[in-house]
Backbone of each chain as ProteinMPNN parsed JSONL, in Angstrom:
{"seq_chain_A": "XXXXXXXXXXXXXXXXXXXXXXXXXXXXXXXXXXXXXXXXXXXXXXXXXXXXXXXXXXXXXXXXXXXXXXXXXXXXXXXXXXXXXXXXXXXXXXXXXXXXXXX", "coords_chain_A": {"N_chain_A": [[0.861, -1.183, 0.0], [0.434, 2.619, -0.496], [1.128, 5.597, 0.892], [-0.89, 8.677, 0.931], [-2.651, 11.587, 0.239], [-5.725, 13.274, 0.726], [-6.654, 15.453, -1.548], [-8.479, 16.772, -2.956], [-12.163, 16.425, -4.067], [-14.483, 14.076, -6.588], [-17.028, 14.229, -9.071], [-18.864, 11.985, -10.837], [-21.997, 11.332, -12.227], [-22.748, 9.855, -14.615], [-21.15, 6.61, -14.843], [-19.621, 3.645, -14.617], [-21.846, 1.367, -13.378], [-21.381, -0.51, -11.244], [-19.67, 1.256, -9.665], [-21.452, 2.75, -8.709], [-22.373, 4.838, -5.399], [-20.373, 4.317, -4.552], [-17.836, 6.869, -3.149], [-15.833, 9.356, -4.591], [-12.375, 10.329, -4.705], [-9.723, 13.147, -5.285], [-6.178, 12.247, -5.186], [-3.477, 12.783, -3.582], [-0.309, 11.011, -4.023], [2.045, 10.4, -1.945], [5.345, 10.135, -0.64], [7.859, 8.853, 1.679], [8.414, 10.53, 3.099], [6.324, 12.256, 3.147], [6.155, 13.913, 0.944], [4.911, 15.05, -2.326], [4.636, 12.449, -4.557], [4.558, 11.753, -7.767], [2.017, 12.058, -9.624], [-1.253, 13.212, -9.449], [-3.88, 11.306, -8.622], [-7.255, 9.336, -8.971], [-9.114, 7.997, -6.41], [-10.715, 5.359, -4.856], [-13.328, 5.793, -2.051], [-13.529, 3.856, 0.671], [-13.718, 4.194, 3.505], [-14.647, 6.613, 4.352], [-13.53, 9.465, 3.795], [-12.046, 12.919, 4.002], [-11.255, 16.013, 2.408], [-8.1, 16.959, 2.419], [-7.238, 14.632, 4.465], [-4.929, 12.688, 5.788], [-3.957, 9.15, 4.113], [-3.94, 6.047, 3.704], [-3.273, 3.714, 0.948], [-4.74, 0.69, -1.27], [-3.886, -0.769, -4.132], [-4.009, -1.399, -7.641], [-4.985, -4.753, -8.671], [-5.746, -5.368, -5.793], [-7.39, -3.231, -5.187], [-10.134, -3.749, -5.853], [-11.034, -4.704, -3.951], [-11.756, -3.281, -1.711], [-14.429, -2.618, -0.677], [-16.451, -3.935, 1.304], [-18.156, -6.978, 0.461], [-17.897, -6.582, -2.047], [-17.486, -6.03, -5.312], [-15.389, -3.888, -6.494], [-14.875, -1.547, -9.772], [-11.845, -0.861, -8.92], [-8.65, 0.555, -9.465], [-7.541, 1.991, -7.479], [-7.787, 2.348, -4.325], [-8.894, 3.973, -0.898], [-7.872, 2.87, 1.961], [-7.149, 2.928, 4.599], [-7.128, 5.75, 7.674], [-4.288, 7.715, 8.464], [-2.844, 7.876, 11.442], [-0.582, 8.462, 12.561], [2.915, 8.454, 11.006], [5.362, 7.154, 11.854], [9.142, 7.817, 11.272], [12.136, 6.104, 11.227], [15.415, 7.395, 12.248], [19.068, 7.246, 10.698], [17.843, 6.033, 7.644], [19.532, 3.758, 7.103], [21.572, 1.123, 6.006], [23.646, -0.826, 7.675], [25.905, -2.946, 5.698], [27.194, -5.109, 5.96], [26.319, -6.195, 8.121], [24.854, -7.897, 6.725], [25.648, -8.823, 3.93], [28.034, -11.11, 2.55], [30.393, -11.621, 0.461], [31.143, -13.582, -2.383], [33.807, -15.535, -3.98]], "CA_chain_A": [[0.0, 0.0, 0.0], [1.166, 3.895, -0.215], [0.331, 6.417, 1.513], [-1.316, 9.488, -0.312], [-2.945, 13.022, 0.902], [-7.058, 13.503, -0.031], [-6.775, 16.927, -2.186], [-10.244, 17.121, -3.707], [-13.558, 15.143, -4.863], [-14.998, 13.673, -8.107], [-18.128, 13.671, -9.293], [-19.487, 11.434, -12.245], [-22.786, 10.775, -11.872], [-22.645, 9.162, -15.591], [-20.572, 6.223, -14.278], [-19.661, 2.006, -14.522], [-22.722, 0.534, -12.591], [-20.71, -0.731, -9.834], [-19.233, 2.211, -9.085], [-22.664, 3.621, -7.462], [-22.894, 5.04, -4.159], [-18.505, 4.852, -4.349], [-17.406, 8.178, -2.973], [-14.567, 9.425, -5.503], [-11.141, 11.729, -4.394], [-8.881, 13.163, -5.868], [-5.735, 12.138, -4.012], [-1.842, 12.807, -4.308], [0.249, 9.78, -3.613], [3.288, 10.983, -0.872], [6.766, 9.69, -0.297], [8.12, 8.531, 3.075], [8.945, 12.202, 3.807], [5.215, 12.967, 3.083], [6.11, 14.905, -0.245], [4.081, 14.522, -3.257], [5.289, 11.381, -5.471], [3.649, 11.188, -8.935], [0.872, 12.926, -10.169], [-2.846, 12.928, -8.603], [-5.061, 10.018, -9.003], [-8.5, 9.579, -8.464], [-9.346, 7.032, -5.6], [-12.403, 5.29, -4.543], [-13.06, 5.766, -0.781], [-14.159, 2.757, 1.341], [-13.824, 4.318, 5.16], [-15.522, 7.567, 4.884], [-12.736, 10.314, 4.196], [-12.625, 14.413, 4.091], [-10.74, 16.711, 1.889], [-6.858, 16.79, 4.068], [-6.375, 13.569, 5.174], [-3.607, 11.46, 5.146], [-4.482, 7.944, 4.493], [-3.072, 4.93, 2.649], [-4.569, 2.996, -0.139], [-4.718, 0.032, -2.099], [-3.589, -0.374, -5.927], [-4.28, -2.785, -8.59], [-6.223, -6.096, -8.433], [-6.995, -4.93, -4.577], [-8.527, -2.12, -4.967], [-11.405, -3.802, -6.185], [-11.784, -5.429, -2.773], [-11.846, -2.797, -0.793], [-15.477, -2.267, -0.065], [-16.359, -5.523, 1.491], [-19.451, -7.832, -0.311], [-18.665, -6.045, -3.766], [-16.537, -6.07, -6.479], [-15.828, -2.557, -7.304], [-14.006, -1.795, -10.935], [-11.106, 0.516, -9.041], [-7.397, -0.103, -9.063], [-6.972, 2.588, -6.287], [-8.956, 2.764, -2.552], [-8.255, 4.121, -0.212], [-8.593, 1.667, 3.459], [-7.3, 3.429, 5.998], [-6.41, 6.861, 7.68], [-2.911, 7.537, 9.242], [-3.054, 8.921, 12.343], [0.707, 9.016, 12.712], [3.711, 7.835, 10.744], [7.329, 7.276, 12.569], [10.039, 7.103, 10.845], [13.293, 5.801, 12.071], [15.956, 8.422, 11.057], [18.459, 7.09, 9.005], [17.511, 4.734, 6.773], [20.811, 3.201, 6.097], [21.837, -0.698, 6.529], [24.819, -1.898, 7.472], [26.054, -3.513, 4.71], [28.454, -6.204, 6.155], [26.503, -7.081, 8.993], [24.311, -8.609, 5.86], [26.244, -9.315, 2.999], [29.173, -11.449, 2.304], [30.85, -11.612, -0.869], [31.909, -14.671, -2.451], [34.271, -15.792, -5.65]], "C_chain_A": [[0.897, 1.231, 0.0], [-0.091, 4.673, 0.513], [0.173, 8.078, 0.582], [-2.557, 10.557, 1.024], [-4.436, 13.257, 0.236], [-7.024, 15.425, -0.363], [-8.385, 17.418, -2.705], [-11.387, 16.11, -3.777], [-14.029, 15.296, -5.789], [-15.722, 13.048, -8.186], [-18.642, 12.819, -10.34], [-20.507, 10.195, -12.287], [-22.835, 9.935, -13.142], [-21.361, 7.715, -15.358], [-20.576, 4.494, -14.318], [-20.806, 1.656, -13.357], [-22.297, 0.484, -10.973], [-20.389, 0.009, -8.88], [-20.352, 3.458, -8.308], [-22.776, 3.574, -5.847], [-21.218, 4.918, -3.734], [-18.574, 6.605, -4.348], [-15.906, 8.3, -4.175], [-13.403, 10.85, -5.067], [-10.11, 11.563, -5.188], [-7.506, 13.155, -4.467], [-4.005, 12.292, -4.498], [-1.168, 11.608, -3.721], [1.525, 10.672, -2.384], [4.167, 9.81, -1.013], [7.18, 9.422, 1.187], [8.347, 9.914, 3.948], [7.429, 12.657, 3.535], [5.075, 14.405, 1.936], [5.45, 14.178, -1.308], [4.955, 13.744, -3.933], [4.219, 11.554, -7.048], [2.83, 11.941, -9.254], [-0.286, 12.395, -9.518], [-3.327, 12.289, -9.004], [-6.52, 10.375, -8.494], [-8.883, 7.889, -7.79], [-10.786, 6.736, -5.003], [-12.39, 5.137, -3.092], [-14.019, 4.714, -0.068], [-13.842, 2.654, 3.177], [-14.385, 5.972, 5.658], [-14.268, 8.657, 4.942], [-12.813, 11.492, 3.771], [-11.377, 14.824, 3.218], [-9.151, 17.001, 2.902], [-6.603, 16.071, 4.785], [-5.697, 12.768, 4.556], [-3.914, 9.907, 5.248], [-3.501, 7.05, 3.581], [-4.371, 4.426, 1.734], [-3.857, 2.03, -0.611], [-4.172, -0.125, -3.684], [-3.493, -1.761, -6.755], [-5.284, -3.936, -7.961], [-6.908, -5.671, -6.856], [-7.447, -4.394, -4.469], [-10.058, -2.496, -5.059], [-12.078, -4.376, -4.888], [-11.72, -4.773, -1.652], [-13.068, -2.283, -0.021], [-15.751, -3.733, 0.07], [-17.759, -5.739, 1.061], [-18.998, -7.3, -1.242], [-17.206, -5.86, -4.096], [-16.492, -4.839, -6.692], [-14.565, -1.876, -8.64], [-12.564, -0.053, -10.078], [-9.907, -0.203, -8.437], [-6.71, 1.132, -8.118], [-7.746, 2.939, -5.419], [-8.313, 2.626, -1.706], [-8.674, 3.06, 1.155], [-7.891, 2.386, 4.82], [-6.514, 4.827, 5.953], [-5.156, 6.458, 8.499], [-3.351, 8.333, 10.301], [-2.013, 9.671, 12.713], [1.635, 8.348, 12.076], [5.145, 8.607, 11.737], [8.337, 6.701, 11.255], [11.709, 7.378, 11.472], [14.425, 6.739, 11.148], [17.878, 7.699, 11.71], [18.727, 6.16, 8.988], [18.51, 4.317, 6.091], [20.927, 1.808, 6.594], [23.381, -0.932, 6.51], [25.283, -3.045, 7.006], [26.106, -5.035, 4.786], [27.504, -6.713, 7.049], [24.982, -7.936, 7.984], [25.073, -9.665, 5.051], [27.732, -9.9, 3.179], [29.628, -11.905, 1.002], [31.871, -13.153, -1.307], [32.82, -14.89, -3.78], [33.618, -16.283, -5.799]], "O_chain_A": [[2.044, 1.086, 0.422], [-1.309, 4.572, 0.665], [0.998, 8.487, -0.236], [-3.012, 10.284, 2.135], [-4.35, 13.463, -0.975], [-7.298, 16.343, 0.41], [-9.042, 18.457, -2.644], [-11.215, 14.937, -3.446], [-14.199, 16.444, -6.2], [-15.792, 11.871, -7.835], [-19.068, 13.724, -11.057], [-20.35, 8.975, -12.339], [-23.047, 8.802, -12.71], [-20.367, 8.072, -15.99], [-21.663, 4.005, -14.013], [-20.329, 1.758, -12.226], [-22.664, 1.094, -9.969], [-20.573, -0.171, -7.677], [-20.163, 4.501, -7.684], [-23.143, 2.612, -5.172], [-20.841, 5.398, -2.665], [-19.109, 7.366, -5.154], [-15.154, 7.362, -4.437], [-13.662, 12.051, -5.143], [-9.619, 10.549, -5.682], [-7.577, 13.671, -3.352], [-3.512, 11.947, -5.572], [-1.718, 11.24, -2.683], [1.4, 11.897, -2.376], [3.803, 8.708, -1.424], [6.475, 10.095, 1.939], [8.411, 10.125, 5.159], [7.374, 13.851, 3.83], [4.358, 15.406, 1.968], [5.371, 12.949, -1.321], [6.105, 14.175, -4.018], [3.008, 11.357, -6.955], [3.292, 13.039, -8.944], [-0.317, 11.247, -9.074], [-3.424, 12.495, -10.214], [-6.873, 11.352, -7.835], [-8.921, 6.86, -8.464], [-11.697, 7.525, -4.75], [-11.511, 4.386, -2.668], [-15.232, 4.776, -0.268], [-13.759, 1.662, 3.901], [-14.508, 6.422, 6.797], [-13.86, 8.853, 6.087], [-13.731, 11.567, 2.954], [-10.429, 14.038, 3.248], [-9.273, 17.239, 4.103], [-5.893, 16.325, 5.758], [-5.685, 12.276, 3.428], [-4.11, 9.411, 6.358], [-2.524, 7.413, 2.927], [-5.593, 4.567, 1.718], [-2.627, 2.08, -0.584], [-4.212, 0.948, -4.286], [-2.997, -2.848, -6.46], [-6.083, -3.892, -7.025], [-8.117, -5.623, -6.631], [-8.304, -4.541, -3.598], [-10.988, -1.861, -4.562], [-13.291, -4.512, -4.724], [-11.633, -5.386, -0.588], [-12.949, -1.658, 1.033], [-15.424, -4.593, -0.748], [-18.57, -4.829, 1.232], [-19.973, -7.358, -1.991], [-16.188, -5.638, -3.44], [-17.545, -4.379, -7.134], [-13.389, -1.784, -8.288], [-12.441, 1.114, -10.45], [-9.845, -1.034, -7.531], [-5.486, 1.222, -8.032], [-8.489, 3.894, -5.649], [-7.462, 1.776, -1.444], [-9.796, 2.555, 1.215], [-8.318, 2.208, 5.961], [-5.737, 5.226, 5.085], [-4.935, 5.375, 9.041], [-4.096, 9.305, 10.173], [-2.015, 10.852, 13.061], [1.48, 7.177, 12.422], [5.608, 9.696, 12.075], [8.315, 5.672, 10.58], [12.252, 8.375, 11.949], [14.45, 6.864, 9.924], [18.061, 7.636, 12.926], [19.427, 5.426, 9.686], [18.613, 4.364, 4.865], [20.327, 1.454, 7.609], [24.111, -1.161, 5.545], [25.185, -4.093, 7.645], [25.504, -5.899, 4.149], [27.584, -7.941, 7.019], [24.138, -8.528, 8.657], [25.177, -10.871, 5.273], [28.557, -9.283, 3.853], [28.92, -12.792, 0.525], [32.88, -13.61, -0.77], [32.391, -14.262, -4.748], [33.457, -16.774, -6.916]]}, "seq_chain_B": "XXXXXXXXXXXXXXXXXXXXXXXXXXXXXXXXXXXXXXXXXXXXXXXXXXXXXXXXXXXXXXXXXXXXXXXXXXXXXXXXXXXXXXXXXXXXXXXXXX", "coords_chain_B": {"N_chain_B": [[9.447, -11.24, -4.778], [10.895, -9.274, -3.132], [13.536, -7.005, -1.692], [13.543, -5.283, 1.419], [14.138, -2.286, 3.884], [12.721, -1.663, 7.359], [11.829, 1.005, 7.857], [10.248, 2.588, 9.688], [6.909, 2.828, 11.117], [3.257, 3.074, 11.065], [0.533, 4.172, 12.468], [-2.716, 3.473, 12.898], [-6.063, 4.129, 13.497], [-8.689, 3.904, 12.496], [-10.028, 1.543, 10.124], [-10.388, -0.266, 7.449], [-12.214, -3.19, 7.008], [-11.061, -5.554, 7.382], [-7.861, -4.845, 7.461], [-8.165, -4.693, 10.385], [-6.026, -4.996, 13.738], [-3.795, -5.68, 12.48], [-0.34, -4.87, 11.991], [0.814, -2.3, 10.832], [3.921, -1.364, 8.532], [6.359, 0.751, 7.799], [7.743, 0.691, 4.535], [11.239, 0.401, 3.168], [12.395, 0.158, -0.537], [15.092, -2.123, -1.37], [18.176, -2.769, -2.761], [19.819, -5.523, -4.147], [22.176, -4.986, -3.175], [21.434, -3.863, -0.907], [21.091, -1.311, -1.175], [18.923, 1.566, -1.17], [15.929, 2.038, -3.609], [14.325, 4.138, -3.905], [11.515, 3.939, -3.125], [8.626, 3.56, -1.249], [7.073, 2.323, 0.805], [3.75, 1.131, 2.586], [3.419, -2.048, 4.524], [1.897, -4.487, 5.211], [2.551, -6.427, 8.389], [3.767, -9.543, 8.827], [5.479, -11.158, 10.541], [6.214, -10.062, 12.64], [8.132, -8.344, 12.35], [11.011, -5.712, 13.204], [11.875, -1.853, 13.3], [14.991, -1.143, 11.541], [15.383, -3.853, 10.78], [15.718, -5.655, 8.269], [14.111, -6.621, 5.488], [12.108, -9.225, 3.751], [9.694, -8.852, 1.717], [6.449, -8.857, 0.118], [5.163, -8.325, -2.994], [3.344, -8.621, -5.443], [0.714, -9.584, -6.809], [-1.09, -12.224, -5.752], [-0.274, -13.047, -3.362], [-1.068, -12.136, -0.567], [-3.951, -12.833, -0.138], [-3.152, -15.579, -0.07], [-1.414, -15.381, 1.834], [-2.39, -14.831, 4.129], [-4.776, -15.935, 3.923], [-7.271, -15.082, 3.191], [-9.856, -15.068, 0.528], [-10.803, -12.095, -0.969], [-9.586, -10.151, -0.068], [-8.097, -6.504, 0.164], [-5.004, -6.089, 0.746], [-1.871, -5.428, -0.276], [0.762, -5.491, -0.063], [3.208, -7.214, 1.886], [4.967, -7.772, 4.821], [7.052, -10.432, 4.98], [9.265, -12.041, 5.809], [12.798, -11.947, 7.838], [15.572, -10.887, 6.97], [18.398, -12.851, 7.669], [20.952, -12.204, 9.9], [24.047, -11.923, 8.394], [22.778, -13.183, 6.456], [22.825, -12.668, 3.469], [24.428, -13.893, 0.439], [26.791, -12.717, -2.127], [27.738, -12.893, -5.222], [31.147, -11.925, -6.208], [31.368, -8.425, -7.621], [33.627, -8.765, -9.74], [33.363, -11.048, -10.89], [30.751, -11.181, -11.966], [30.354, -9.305, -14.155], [30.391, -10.893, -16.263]], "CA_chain_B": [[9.377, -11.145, -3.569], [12.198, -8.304, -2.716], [14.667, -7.156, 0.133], [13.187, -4.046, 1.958], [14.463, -1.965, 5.147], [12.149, -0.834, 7.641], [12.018, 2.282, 8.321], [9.567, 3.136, 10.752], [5.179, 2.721, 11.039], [1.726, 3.677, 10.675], [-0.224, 3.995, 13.714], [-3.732, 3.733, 12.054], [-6.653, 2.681, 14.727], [-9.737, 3.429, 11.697], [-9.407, 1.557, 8.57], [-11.02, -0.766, 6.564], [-12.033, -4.153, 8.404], [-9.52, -6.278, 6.959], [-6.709, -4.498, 8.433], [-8.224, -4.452, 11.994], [-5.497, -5.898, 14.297], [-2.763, -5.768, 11.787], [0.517, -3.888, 12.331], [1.676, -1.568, 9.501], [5.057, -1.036, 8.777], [6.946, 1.411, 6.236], [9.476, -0.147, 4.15], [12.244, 1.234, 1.918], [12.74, -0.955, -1.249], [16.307, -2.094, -1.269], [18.384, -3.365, -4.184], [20.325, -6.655, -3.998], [23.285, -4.682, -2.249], [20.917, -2.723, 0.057], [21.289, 0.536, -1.451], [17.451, 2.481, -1.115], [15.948, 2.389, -4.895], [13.432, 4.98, -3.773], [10.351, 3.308, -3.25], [8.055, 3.469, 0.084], [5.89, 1.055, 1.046], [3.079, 0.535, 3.96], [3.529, -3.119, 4.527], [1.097, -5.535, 7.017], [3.828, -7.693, 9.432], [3.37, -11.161, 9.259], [6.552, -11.646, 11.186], [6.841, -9.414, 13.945], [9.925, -7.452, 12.116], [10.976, -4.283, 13.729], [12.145, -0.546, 12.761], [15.923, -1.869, 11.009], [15.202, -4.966, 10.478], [16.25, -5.646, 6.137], [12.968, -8.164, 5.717], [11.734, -9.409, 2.7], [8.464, -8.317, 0.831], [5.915, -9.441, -0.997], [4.221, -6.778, -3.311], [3.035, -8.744, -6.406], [-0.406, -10.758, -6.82], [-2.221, -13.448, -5.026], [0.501, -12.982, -2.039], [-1.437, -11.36, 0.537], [-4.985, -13.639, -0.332], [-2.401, -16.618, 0.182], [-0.531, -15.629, 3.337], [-3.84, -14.203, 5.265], [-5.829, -16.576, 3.96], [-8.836, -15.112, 3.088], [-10.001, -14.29, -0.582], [-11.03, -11.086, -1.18], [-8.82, -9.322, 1.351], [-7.768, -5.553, -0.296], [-3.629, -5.631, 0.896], [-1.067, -5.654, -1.773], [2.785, -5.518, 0.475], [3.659, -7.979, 3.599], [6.317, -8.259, 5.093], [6.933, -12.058, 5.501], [10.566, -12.622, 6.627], [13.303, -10.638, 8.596], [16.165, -11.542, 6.397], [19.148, -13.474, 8.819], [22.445, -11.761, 9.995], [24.677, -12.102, 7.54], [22.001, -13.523, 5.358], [23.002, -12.582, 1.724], [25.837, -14.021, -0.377], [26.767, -11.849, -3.399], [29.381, -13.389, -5.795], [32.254, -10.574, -6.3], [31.276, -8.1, -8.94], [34.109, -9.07, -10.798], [32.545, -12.183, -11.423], [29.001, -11.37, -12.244], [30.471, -8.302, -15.385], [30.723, -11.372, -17.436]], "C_chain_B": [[10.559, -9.943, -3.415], [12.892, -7.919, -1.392], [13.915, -5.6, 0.383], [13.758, -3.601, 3.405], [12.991, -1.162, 5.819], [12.19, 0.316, 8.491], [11.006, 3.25, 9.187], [7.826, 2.402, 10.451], [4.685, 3.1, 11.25], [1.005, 3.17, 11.675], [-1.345, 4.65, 12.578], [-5.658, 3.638, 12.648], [-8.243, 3.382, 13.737], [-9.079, 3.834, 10.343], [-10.083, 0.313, 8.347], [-10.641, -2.024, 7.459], [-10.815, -5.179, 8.222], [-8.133, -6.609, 7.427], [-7.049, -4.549, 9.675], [-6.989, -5.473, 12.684], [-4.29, -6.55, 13.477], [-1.916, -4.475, 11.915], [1.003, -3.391, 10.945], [2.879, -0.972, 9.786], [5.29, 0.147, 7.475], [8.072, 0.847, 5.658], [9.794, 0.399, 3.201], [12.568, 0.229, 0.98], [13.918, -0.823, -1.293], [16.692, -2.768, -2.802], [19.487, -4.378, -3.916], [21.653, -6.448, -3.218], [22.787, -3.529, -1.372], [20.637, -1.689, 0.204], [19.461, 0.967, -1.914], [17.145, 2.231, -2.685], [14.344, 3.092, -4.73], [11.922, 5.472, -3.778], [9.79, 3.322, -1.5], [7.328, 3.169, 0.059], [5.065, 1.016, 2.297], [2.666, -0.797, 3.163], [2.392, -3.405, 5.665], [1.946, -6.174, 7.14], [2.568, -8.753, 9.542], [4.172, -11.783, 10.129], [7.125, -10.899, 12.392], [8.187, -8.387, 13.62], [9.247, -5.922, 12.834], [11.469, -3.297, 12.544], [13.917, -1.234, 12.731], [16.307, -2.795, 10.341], [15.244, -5.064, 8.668], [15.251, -6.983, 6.183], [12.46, -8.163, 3.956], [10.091, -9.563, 2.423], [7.891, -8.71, 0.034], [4.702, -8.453, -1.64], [3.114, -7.563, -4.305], [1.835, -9.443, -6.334], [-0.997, -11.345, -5.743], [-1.442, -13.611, -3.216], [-0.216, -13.447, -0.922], [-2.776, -12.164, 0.973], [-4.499, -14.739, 0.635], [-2.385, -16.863, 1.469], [-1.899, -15.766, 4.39], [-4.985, -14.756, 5.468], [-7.458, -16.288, 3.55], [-8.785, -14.342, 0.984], [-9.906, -12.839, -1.167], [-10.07, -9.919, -0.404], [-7.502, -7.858, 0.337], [-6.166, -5.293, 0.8], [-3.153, -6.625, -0.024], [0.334, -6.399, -0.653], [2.2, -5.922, 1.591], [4.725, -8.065, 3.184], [6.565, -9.573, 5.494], [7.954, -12.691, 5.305], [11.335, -11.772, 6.749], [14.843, -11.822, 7.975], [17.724, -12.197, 7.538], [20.472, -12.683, 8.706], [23.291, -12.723, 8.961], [24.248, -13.366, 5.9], [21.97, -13.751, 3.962], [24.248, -13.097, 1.444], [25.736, -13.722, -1.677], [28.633, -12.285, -4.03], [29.763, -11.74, -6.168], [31.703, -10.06, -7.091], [31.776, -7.888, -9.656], [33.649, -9.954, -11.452], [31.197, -11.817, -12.284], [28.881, -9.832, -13.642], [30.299, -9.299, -16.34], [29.833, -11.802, -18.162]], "O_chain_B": [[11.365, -10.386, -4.233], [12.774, -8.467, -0.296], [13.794, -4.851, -0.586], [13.88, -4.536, 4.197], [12.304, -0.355, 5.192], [12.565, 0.409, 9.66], [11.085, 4.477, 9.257], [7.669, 1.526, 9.6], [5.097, 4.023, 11.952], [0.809, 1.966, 11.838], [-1.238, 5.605, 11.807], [-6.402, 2.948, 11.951], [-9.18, 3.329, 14.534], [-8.472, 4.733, 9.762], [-10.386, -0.218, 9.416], [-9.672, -2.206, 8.196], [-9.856, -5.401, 8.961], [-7.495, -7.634, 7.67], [-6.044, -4.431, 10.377], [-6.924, -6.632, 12.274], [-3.859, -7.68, 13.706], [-2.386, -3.338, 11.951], [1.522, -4.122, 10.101], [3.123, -0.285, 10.778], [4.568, 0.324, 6.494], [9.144, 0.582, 6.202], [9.028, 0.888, 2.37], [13.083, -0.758, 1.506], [14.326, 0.338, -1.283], [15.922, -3.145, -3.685], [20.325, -3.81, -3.216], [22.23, -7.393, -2.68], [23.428, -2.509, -1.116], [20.139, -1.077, 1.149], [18.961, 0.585, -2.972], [18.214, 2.185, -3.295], [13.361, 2.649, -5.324], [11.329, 6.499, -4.108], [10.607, 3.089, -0.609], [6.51, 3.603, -0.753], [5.781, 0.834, 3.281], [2.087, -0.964, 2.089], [2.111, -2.747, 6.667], [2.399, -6.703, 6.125], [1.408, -8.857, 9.94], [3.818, -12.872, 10.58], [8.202, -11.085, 12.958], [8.968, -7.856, 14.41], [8.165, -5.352, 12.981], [11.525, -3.57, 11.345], [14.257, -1.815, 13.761], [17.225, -2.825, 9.521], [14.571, -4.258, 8.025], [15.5, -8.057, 6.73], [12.501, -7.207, 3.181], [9.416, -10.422, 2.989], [8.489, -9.045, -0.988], [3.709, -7.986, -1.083], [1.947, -7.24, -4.085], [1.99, -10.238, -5.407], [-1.379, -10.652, -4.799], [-1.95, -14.122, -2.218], [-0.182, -14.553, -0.384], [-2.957, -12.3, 2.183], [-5.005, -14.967, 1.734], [-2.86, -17.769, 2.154], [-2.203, -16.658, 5.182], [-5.861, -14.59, 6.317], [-8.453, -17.011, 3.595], [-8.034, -13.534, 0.439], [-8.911, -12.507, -1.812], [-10.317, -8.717, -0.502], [-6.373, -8.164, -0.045], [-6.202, -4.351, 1.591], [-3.484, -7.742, -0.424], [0.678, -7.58, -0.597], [1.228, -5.472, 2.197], [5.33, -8.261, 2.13], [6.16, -9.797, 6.635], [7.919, -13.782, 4.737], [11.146, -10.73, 6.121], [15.107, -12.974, 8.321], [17.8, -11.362, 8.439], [21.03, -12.511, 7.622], [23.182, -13.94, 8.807], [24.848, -13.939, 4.991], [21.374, -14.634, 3.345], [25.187, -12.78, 2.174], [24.878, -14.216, -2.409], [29.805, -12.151, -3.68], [29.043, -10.756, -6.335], [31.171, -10.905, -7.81], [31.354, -7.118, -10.518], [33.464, -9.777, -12.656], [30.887, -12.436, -13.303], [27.805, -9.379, -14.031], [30.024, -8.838, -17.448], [30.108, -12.26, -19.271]]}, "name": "protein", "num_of_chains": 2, "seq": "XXXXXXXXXXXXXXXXXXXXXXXXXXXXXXXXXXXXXXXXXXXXXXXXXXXXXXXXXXXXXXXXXXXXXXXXXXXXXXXXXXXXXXXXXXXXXXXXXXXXXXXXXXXXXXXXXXXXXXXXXXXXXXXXXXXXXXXXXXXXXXXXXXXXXXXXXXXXXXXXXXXXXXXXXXXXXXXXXXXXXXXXXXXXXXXXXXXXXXXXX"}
């Protein structure tokens, strides 16, 4: 899953069947630093979310299973909000106490 | 399946039922000699890995159905092993130009 920022909402009441009674946002994807990654998508919401929150989502084949009983045709939903991310500062690995190099 | 570091988690307590009672992690995709290739991930732990821990990832397909067991179940990335001290062997990369 990534995590991604709810910027706007999208309406189209003309719309795939399935996709009735799906809430639709527009949403920016974020980076571990919480900076925008990628360009804005449009996500289908399956926990009830507001314009400014930070949540994660789904992508590809799961998206469609993110409203539970139903199939819904969307390869991005969102499933949950963040309330807080930690991150451990820094993100480096000690190499050696991994790898060993062989002929 | 790939090598990932984690780098911290997602305190989340409403979210889709699925996840209830699952720990989310963040993971950094790594590249066969560990080095970041600039990818961030919220993972569900299947293994208890912590914040350091270099664990291996499963992003692609039927994974997550598999591991968790249940059909329908909307997560893509687990984490489902905490790779072993001194874990990797990487022939020289003189060897492996040819």
């Amino acid at each position: 899953m990534k995590l991604g920022r709810i910027q706007g909402k999208v309406w189209a009441t003309k719309k795939d069947a399935q996709l009735t009674g799906i809430k639709l946002y527009l949403m920016q994807p974020l980076d571990k630093n919480l900076n925008p990654m990628g360009r804005e998508i449009v996500a289908a919401d399956a926990i009830g979310v507001g314009e400014g929150d930070l949540v994660y989502w789904v992508g590809s084949r799961e998206g469609t299973f993110a409203v539970p009983g139903k199939r819904i045709p969307s390869d991005a939903s969102i499933v949950g909000f963040v309330d807080s991310v930690h991150v451990a500062v820094p993100s480096k690995v000690k190499k050696n106490d991994y790898i060993n190099y062989i002929d | 399946m790939e090598l990932g570091l984690v780098i911290g988690n997602i305190v989340s307590t409403i979210k889709q039922k699925n996840y209830h009672g699952r720990k989310l992690l963040l993971v950094e995709s790594l590249d066969a000699e560990l080095n970041p290739i600039g990818t961030t991930t919220v993972c569900v732990d299947t293994v208890d890995a912590g914040e350091g821990d270099v664990v291996l990832v499963a992003r692609e397909g039927r994974a997550a159905s598999e591991i968790l067991g249940e059909e329908t179940i909307p997560v893509r990335s687990l984490v489902i092993g905490v790779i072993d001290h001194k874990g990797i062997s990487i022939l020289k990369p003189k060897h492996n130009q040819g």
